[in-house]
One Martini backbone bead per residue (centre of mass of N, CA, C, O) as a GRO file, in nm:
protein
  144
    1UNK     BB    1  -1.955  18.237  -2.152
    2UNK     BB    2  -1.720  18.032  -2.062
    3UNK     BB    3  -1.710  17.739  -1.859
    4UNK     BB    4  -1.584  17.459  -1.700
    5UNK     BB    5  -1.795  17.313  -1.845
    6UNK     BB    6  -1.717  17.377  -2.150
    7UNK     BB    7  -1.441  17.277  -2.138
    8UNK     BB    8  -1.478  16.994  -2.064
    9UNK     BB    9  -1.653  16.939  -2.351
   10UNK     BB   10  -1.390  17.054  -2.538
   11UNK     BB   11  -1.190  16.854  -2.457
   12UNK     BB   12  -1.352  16.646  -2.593
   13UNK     BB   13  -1.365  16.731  -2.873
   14UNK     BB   14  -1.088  16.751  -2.933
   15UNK     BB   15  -1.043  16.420  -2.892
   16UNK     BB   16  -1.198  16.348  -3.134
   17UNK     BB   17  -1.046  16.480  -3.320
   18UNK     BB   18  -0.796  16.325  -3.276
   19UNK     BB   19  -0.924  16.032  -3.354
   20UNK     BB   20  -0.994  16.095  -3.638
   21UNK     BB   21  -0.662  16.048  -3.720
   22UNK     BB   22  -0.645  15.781  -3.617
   23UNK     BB   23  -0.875  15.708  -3.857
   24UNK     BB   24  -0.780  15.908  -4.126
   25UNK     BB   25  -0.927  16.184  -4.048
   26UNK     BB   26  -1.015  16.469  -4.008
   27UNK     BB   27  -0.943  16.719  -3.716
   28UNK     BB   28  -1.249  16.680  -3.622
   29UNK     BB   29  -1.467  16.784  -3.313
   30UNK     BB   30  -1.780  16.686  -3.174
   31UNK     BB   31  -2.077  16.771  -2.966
   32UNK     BB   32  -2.387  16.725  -2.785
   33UNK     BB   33  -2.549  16.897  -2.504
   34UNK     BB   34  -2.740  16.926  -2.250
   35UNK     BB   35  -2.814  17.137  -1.989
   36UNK     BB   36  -2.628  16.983  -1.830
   37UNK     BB   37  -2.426  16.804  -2.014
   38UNK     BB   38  -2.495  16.582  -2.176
   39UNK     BB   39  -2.405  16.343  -2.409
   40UNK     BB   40  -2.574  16.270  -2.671
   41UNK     BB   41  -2.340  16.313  -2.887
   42UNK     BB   42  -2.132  16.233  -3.181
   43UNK     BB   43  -1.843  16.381  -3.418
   44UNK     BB   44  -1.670  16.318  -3.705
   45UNK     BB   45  -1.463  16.376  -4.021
   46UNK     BB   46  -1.579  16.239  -4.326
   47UNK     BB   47  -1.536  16.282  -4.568
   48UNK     BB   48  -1.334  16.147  -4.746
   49UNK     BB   49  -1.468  15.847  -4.633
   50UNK     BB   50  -1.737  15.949  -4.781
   51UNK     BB   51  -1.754  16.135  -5.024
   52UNK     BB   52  -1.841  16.400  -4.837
   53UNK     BB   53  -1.879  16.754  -4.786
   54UNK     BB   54  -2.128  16.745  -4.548
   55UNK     BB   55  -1.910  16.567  -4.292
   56UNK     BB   56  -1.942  16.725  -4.109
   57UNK     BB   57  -1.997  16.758  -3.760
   58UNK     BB   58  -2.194  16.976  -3.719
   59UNK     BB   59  -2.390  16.882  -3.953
   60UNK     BB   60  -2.449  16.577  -3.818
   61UNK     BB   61  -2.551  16.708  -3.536
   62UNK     BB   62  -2.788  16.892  -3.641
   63UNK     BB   63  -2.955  16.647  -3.783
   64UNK     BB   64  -2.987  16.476  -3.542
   65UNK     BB   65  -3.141  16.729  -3.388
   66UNK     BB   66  -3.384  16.751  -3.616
   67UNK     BB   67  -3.476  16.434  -3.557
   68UNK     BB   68  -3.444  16.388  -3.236
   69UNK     BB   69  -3.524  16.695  -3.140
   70UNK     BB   70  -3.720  16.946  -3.005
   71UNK     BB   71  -3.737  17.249  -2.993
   72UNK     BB   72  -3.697  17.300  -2.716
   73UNK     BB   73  -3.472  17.056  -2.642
   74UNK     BB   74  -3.261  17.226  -2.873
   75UNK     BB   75  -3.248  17.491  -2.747
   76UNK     BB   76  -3.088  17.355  -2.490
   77UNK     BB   77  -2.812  17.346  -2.631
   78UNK     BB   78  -2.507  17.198  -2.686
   79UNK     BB   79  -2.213  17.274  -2.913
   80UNK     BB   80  -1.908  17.118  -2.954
   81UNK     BB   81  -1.613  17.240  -3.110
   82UNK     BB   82  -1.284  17.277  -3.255
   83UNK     BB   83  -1.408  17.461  -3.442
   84UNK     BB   84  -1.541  17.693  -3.631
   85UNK     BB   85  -1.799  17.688  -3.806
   86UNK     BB   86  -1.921  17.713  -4.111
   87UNK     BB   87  -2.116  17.794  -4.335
   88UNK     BB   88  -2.274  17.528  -4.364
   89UNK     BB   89  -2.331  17.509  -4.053
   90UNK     BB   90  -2.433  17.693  -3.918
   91UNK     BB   91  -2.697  17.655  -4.117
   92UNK     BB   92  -2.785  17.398  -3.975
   93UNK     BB   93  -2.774  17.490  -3.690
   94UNK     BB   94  -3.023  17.717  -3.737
   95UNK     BB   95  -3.254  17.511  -3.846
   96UNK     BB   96  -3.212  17.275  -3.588
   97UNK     BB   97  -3.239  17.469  -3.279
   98UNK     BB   98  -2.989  17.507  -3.172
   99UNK     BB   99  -2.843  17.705  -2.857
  100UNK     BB  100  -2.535  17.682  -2.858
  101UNK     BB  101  -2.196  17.725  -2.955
  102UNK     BB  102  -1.839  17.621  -2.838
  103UNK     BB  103  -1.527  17.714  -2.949
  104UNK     BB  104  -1.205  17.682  -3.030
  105UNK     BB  105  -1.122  17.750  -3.289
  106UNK     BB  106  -1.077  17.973  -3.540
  107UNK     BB  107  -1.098  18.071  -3.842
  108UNK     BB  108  -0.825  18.180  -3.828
  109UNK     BB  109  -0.642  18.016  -3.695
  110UNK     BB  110  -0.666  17.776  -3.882
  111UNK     BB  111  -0.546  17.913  -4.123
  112UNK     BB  112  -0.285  17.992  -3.967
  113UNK     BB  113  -0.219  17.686  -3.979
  114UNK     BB  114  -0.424  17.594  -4.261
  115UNK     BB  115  -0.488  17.732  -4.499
  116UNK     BB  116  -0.625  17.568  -4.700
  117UNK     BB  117  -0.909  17.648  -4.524
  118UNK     BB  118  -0.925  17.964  -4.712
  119UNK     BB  119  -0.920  17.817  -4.994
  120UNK     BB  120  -1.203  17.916  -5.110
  121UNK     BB  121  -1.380  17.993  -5.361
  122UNK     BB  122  -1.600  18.162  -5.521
  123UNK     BB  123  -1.962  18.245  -5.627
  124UNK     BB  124  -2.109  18.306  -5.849
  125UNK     BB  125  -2.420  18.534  -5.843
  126UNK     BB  126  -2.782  18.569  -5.969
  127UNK     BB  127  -3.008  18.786  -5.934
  128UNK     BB  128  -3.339  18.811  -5.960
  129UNK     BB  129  -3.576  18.590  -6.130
  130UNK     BB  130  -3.869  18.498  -6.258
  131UNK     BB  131  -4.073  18.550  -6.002
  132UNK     BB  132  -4.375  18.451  -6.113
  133UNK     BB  133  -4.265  18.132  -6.140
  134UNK     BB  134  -4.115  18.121  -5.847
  135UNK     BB  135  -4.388  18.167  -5.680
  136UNK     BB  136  -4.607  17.940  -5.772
  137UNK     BB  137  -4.468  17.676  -5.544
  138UNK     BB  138  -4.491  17.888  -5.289
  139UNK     BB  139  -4.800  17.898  -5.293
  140UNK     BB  140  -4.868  17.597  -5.366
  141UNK     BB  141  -4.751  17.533  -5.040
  142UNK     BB  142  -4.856  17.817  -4.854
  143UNK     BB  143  -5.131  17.828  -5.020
  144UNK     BB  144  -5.404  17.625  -5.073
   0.00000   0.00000   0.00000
């Protein structure tokens, strides 16, 4: 449930979204906040001008939530971002132990706005395969 405190903290991603643009970068804006509701940090996207594809703001508050905060106190943040999060961010979201994201656009919505948004090719994927060497880096990093 999204409450108004919420909204107020939506409110900021979108601007920083928009400043994004005035900086000449892409119009995604996020931030983290602690439980009270304070603003951690913020990030906007960097691709282009970093290039990096990488640089998206959710997923450099992931790794910031991930080196500069324990995982108590990061299960109680909340990521606030203008768009929802990608598959690759996402993914940095659940390993960085963020407890709770609220996004303004869907990626349906963001498609309907800028198709190009869903235009990302497939990636054939093979495998598993040898299995018994592939398992020997892991056996000895997890069973010394």
């Amino acid at each position: 449930m999204i409450t108004t405190a919420d909204t107020h903290l939506l409110r900021r991603a979108i601007a920083i979204a928009a400043r994004a643009t005035a900086l000449g970068d892409a119009p995604y804006g996020s931030l983290l906040a602690d439980s009270d509701g304070a603003i951690l940090a913020e990030a906007h996207n960097t691709v282009r001008r970093d290039n990096d594809i990488s640089a998206h703001p959710e997923l450099k508050l992931a790794r910031w939530a991930a080196r500069e905060l324990d995982q108590v106190t990061a299960a109680r943040t909340t990521l606030y971002t203008s768009c929802q999060p990608c598959s690759m961010c996402a993914g940095g979201i659940i390993r960085s132990g963020i407890g709770r994201v609220v996004y303004a656009l869907s990626t349906e919505q963001l498609i309907e706005l800028n198709p190009q948004s869903g235009a990302w090719p497939t990636v054939a994927q093979d495998g598993p395969a040898l299995f018994d060497e592939a398992r020997a880096p892991i056996d000895d990093y997890y069973r010394p």
